[in-house]
C-alpha positions in Angstrom: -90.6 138.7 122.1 -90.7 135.2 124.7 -93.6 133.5 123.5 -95.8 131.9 126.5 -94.0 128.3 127.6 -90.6 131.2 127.7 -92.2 133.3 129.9 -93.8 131.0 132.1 -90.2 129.3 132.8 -88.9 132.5 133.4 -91.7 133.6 136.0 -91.5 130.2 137.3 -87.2 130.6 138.4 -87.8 134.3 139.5 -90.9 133.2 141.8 -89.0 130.0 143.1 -85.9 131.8 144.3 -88.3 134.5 146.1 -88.9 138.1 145.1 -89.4 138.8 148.6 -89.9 142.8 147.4 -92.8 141.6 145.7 -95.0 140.2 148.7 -96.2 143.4 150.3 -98.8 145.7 148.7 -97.5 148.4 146.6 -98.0 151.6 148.4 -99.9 153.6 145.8 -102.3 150.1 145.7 -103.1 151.0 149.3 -103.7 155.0 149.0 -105.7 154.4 145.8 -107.8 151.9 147.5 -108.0 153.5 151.2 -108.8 157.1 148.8 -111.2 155.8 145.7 -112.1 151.9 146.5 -113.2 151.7 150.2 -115.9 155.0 149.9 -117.2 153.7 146.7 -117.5 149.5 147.5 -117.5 149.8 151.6 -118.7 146.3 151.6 -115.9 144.7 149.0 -117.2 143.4 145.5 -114.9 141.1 142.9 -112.6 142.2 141.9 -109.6 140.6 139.3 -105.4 141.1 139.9 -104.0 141.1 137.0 -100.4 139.2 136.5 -100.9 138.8 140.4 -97.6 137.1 141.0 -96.8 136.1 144.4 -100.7 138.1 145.0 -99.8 140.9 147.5 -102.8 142.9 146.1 -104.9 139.7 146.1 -104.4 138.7 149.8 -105.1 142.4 150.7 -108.2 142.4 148.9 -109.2 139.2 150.4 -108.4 139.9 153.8 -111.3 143.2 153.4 -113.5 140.3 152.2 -113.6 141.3 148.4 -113.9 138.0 146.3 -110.9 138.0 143.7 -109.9 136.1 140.8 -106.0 136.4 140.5 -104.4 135.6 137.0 -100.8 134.9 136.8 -98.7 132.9 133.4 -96.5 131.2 137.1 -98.3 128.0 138.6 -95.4 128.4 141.3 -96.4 132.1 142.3 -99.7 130.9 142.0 -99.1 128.2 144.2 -97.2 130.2 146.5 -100.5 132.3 146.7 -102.6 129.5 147.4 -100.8 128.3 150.1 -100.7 132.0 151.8 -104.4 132.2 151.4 -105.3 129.0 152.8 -105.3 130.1 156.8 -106.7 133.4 155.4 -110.4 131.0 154.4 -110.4 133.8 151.6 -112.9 133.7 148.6 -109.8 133.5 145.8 -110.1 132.2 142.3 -106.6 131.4 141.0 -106.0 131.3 136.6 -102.9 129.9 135.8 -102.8 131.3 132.4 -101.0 134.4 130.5 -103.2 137.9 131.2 -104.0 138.1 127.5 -105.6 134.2 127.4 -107.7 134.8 130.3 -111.6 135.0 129.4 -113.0 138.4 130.3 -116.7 138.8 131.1 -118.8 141.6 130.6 -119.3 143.9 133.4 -118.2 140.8 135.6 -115.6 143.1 138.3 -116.0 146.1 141.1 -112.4 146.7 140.8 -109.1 145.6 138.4 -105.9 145.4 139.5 -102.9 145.2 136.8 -99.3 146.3 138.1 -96.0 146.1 135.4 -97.1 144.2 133.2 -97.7 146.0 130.1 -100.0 144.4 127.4 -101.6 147.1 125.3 -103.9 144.4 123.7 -105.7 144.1 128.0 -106.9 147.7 127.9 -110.1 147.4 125.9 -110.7 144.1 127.8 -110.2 145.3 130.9 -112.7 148.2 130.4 -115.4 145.9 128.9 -114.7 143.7 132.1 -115.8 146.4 134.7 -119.3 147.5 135.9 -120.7 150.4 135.3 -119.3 152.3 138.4 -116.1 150.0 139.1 -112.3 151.2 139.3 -109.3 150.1 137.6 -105.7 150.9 139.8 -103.2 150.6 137.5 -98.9 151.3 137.9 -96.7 150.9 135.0 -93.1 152.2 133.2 -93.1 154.8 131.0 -90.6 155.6 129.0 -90.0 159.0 130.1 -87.0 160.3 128.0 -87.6 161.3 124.4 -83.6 160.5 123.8 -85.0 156.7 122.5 -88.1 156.8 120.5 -89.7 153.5 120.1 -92.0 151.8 117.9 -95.1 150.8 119.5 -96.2 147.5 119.9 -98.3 145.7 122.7 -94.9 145.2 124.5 -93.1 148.3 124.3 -93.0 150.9 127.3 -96.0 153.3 127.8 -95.6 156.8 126.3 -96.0 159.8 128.6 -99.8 160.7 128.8 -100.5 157.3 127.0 -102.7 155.5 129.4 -105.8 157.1 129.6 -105.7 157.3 125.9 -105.9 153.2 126.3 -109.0 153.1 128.5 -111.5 155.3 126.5 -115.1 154.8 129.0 -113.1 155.2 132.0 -113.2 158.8 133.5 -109.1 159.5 135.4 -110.1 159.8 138.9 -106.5 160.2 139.4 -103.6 160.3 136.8 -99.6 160.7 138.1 -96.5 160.2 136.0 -93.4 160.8 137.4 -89.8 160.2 136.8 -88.1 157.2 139.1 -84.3 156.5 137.9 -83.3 155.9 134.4 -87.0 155.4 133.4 -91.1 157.1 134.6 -93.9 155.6 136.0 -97.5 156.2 135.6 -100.0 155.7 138.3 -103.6 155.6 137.6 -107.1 155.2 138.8 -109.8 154.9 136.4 -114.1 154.5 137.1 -116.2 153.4 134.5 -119.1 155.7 133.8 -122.7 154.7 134.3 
């Protein structure tokens, strides 16, 4: 396992030389939200991206003028973001800190946002973070064969089925697992009940 100042450097290259595939909106990101978000919040709310990155979600948010907090362990993504939000006069709160060391409030978010980046220790914080009401949209890898079994820890790929079981209080308003390539991928829309 990298411990922080490793991963940071790490982020800090990969965002530096580009990761242009990472600047536009995921595409389930934009059903889930067009499909569960927008009827439920029609005039925005806060909302929190998660290991934002370069902040595709963020600056999609912000241009439908929800207020978002974007947490990412890379002050050069996050910098990047800044300077793509700046014409936008969006309401954007950036964290340049690691997922797992950022301070979450009670009931403080409308919506959570957390794409690859797998941290089992987030869950529970991430539900205790959302009002009554709110959504979480979440994509991540699964291990999908059962060729390799793994020992779980907070790093190690999601199990099939495992995600809901991670967010207990949040009812699956929508739950997909699929296989892409060599590995799966979940994707998955949580609300907190009232």
């Amino acid at each position: 396992m990298m411990d922080n100042v490793d991963s940071k450097t790490l982020w800090d290259r990969k965002y530096e030389a580009g990761l242009p595939s990472l600047t536009e909106p995921d595409p389930y990101f934009v059903s889930a939200y067009e499909k569960h978000v927008e009827p439920s919040f029609p005039n925005a709310g806060r909302a929190l991206d998660l290991a934002a990155g370069l902040g595709r979600h963020t600056l999609w948010l912000a241009k439908k003028a929800w207020q978002v907090s974007a947490v990412d362990v890379s002050e050069i993504a996050l910098g990047k973001l800044g300077r793509a939000a700046g014409p936008l006069k969006a309401n954007i709160n950036l964290f340049a800190i690691d997922a797992a060391e950022y301070t979450f409030e009670p009931a403080r978010f409308d919506l959570i946002v957390l794409f690859y980046h797998l941290d089992r220790t987030l869950f529970p914080k991430i539900v205790h973070a959302l009002n009554p009401s709110a959504l979480f949209i979440c994509k991540m890898a699964v291990q999908w064969s059962s060729e390799t079994a793994l020992d779980k820890t907070k790093f190690t790929p999601l199990s099939r089925n495992e995600l809901p079981s991670l967010v207990p209080g949040l009812w699956a308003v929508s739950h997909h697992e699929r296989p892409v390539k060599d590995r799966g991928v979940v994707e998955f829309v949580g609300r907190k009940s009232d």
